[in-house]
N, C-alpha and C positions, 0 to 999 in steps of 0.2 A: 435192281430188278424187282418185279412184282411176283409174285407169287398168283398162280393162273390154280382153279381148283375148281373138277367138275363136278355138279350135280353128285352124283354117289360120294365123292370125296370129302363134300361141304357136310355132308351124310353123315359119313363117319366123324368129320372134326366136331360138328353139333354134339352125337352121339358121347365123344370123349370129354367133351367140355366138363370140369369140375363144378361151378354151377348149374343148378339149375336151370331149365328151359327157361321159366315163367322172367326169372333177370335177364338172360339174354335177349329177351322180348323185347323188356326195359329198355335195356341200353339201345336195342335199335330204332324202339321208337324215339326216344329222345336224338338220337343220331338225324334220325329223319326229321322230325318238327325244326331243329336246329337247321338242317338243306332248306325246307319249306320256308321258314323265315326273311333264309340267306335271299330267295327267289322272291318271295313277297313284297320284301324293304320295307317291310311296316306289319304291326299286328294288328292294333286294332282297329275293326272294322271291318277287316280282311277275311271275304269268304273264302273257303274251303271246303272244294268236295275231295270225302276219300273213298275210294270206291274196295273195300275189304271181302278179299274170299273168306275159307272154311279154314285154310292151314296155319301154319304159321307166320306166311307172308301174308295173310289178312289181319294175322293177331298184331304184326312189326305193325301195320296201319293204322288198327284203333289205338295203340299205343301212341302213336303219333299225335292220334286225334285228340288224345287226352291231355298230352303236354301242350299242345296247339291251344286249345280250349283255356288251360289255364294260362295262357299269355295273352289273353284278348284274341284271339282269331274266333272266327264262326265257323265253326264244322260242321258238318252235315255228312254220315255215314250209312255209306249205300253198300248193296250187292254189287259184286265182279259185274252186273250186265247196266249196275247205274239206275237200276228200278226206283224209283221214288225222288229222284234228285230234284223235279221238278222243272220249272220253268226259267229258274234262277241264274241270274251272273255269276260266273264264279270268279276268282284270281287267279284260283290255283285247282289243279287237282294233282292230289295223290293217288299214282296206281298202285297200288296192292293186291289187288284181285289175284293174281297167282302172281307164282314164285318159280323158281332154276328150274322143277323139277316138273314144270308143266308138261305135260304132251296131247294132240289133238286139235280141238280149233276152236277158236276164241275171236265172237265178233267184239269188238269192243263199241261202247255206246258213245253217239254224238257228243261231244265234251264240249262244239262250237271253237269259240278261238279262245279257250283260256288255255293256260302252258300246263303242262304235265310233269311233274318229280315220279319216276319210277323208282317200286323201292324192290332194290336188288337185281331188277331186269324187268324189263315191259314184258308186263301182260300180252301172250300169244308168242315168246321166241322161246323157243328152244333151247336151254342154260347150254345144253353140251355142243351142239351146232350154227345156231343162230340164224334157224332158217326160222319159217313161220306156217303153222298150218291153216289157218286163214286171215286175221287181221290184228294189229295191234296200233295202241296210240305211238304214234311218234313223242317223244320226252324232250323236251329240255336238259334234263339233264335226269342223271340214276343216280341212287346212292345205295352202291352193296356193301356187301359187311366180313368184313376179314381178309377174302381174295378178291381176285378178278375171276369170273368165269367166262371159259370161250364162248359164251354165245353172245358176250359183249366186246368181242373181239373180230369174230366172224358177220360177215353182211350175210342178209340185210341185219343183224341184229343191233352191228356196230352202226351202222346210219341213223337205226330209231331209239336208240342209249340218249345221244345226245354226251354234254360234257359227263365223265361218272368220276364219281368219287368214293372210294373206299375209306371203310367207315371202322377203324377199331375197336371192336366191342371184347375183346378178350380170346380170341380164340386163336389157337396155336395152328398155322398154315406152314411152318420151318419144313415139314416134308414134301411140299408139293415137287412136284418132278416136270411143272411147265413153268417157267417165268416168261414176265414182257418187259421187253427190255424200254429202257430209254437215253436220252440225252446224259442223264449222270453215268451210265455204263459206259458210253461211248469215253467222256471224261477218264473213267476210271482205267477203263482197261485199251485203250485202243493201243497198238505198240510205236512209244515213241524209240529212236536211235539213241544212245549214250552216249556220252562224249568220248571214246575211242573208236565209233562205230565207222566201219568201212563199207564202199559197196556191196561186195563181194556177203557180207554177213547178212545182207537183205533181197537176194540175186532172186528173181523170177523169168521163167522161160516161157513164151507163150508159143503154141504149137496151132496154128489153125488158119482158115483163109483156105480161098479155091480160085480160078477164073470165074470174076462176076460178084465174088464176097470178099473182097480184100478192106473189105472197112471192119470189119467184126474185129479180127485180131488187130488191130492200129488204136480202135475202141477198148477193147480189151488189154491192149499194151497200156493205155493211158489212163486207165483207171487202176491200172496197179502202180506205175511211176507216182503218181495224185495222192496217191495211199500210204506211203510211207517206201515202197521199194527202191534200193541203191542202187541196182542195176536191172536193167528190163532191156531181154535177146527176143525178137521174133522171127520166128521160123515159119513159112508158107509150103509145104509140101509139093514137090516137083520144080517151085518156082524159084527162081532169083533173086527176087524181091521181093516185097509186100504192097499196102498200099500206101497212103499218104501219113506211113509212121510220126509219131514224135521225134521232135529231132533227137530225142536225146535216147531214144533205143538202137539199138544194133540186131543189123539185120545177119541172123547165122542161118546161110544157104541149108538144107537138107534135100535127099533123093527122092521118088517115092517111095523106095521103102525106109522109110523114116526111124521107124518105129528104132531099130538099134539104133540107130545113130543118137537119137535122144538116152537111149539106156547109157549108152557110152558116156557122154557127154554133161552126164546128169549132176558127176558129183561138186561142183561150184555153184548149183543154185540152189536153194531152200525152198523151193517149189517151182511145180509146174503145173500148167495151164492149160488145156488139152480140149481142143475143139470149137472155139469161137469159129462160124463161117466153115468148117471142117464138111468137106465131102463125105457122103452116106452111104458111099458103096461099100461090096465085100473086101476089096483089098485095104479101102483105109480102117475097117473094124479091123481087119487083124493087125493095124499097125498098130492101132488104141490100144489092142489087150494084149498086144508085146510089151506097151509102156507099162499098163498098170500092174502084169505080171514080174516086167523087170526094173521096175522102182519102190520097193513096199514099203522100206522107211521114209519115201519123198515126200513132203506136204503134197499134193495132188489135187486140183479141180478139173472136174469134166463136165465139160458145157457143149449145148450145142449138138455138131455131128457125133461127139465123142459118147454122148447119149444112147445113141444107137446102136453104138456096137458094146456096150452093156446091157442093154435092152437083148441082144442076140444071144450073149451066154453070159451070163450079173456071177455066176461062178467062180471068175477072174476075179472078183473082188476078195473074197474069203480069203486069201492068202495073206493079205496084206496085214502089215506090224500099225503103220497111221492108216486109217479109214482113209479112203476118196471120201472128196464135196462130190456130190452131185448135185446141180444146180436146174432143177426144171422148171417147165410150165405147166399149166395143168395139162398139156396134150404130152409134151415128152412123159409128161408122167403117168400117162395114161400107159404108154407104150413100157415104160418098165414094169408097170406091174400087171399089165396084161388084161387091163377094162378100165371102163371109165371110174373116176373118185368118184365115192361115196359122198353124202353130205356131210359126216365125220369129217372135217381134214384134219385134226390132229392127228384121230387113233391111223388114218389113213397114211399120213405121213410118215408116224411112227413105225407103223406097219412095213411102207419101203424101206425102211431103216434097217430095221431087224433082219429082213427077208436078204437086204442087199448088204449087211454088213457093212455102210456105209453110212457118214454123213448127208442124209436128204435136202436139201436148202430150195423147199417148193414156194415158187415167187406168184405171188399175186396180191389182189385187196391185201390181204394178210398173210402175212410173209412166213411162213413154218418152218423152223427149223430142225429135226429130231436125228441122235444117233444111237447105235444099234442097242444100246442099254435102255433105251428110252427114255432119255432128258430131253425135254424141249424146247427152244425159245422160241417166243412170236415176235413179231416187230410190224407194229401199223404204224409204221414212220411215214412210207409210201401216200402216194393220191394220184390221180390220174394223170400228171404228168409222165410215169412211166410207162405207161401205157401206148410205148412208141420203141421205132425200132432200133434194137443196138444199144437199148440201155441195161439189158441181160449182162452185154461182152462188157460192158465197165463194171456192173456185179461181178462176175467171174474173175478180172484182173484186181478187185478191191479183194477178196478172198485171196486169190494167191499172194495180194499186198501183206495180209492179215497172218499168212501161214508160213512167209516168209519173215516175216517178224518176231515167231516164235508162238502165236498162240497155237491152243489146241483146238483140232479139226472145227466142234461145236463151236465153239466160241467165236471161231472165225469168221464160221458160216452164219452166226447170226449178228456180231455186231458188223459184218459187211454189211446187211442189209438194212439192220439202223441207219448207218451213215449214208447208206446209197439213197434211203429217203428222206432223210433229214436234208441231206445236199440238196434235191431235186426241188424240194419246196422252197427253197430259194430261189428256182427259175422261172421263167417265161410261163404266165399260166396260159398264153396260146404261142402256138409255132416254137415249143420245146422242142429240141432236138439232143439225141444220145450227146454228141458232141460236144456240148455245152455241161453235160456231166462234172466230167472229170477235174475243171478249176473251180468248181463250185463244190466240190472235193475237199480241194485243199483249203477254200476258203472257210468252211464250216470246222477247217481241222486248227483254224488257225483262231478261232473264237475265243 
């Protein structure tokens, strides 16, 4: 995991740093002349514009320019608006003009088509957001220094980064309280079975499906068998059956009032799965916060309808010994916290966390994970192949995969969502379908 650190935090690590400012300069510029290089494939000869504000992310610039300079490159150092650059070709340009902790709006000036190295974050986003308040150059690539900051994780900011690279210069990030996760996480920690393992030790139950949604839970069943689960039961409320299950789930009838039946029934599985496809009326909310009031030690995700009826009274959750995942989109998430997100999403996510004493795992561009202590993980594993229906219900069965295996709620809730993207970018990059998920699941698990 990376170590994720905002603008105020980067604040205080600079603040605490045992060196002096004027070294840390140093090392960034040399940090950055060494990326500028990496992108030029040759010095000499090689023009360079850096365009250098007032702060310290102009001073990271000239410093650049100086080791640039003394490598054979031709620099040429301008103001953040590019005044004086002139007429000239360049190779490269270095943004430096502002830094994280920009706010306001920022045209940035015609560069034409030479590539861009940002250093720390393009000029004009937002370090805490990664929105933008009026223009920024699109990068090739950034190079920050110590952490990552969410606004090169969040769009648009993460689109206009380009590849980033974090750049060690000495400074102590060991307390940040967001990491991003990646591919060696997944490695590290996903839950494999031991060689005495039985089904019954990795049992997941999925509860959800109506007349008309019976793919959501069969989706959702398939993405937790895919994921490492020994056993996987789905249950359609009111119904018989489900719909075109995996063969290898078992179908356990329940009534409509479900809601006991599942508390009954609970203790053989290590989690449960609670609302893929799940109808939104008043009688199936109070089946949902029969479940989540009479399961408190069960691993628990609530997806989907199940949404709704914590959305109606989130109360139900306080009791509970393991947190619920709650697994939204930005509209169910709108609906639990009672207005549309802020441009914040972490503090926002965080925030449902807290309020709902639950694991949050809000899915999109960027995937957020935070629970009620406020730890966070991101995951931009994702790309627009998700961006289709019923690939949530394989999210939500890869968590209950994840919580039946033993990890803890957090951990669950975010490296499901690493692997749910990582899987994806193996697919179809047109006519993806949920479907095609779940063996590309296990194909990625089997790397």
């Amino acid at each position: 995991m990376e170590p994720v650190v905002t603008p105020q935090e980067m604040g205080d690590i600079d603040g605490e740093a045992p060196e002096p400012v004027e070294v840390l300069i140093d090392r960034a510029g040399w940090a950055t002349a060494r990326a500028a290089i990496g992108l030029l494939g040759r010095r000499y000869g090689a023009r360079v514009l850096v365009m250098a504000g007032k702060g310290n992310n102009g001073a990271d610039g000239r410093s650049a320019a100086r080791y640039l300079s003394r490598s054979g490159v031709q620099c040429q150092v301008v103001g953040p608006g590019g005044a004086g650059a002139g007429p000239h070709r360049f190779d490269l340009v270095v943004d430096a003009a502002f830094g994280t902790g920009f706010h306001g709006s920022y045209e940035p000036p015609d560069v034409g088509l030479a590539p861009v190295l940002a250093v720390d974050i393009p000029s004009g986003v937002d370090g805490l957001t990664g929105t933008i308040g009026g223009g920024a150059l699109a990068a090739v690539a950034t190079i920050t220094f110590a952490g990552l900051k969410p606004g090169l994780l969040l769009e648009p900011g993460r689109s206009l980064a380009g590849a980033v690279t974090v750049a060690d210069i000495g400074l102590d990030c060991s307390r940040a309280r967001i990491w991003h996760l990646g591919p060696a996480d997944l490695e590290a920690s996903w839950p494999r079975p031991g060689v005495t393992a039985h089904k019954w030790q990795r049992a997941v139950w999925v509860v959800g499906g109506r007349p008309g949604m019976l793919g959501a839970p069969s989706l959702a069943a398939a993405g937790a068998a895919r994921g490492g689960a020994g056993y996987v039961a789905v249950s359609t409320p009111g119904q018989a059956g489900s719909g075109p299950l995996p063969v290898e789930s078992v179908v356990r009838p329940v009534g409509d009032r479900w809601g006991a039946e599942v508390v009954a029934g609970q203790a053989r599985f290590r989690a449960l799965v609670v609302g893929p496809g799940l109808a939104t009326d008043g009688g199936t909310g109070a089946e949902v916060r029969a479940v989540i009031a009479g399961t408190p030690e069960r691993g628990l995700v609530l997806d989907g309808g199940a949404l709704d009826a914590v959305a109606v009274d989130p109360s139900v959750l306080a009791a509970r010994v393991v947190p619920a995942v709650l697994t939204p989109h930005d509209g169910e998430l709108a609906r639990l916290i009672g207005r549309r997100p802020g441009p914040d999403r972490i503090a926002e996510v965080r925030d449902a966390a807290a309020r709902l004493r639950a694991v949050v795992l809000a899915k999109g561009p960027t995937t957020v994970a935070a629970d009620p202590a406020g730890q966070v993980l991101v995951s931009t594993a994702g790309d627009q192949r998700l961006a289709s229906a019923g690939t949530g219900d394989v999210l939500a069965g890869l968590v209950g995969a994840c919580l039946a295996g033993g990890l803890a709620p957090l951990e669950a809730a975010g490296l499901a969502a690493e692997l749910h993207g990582r899987a994806a970018r193996a697919g179809h990059r047109r006519g993806f379908v949920a479907s095609d998920l779940p063996l590309l699941v296990a194909d990625y698990l089997e790397r």
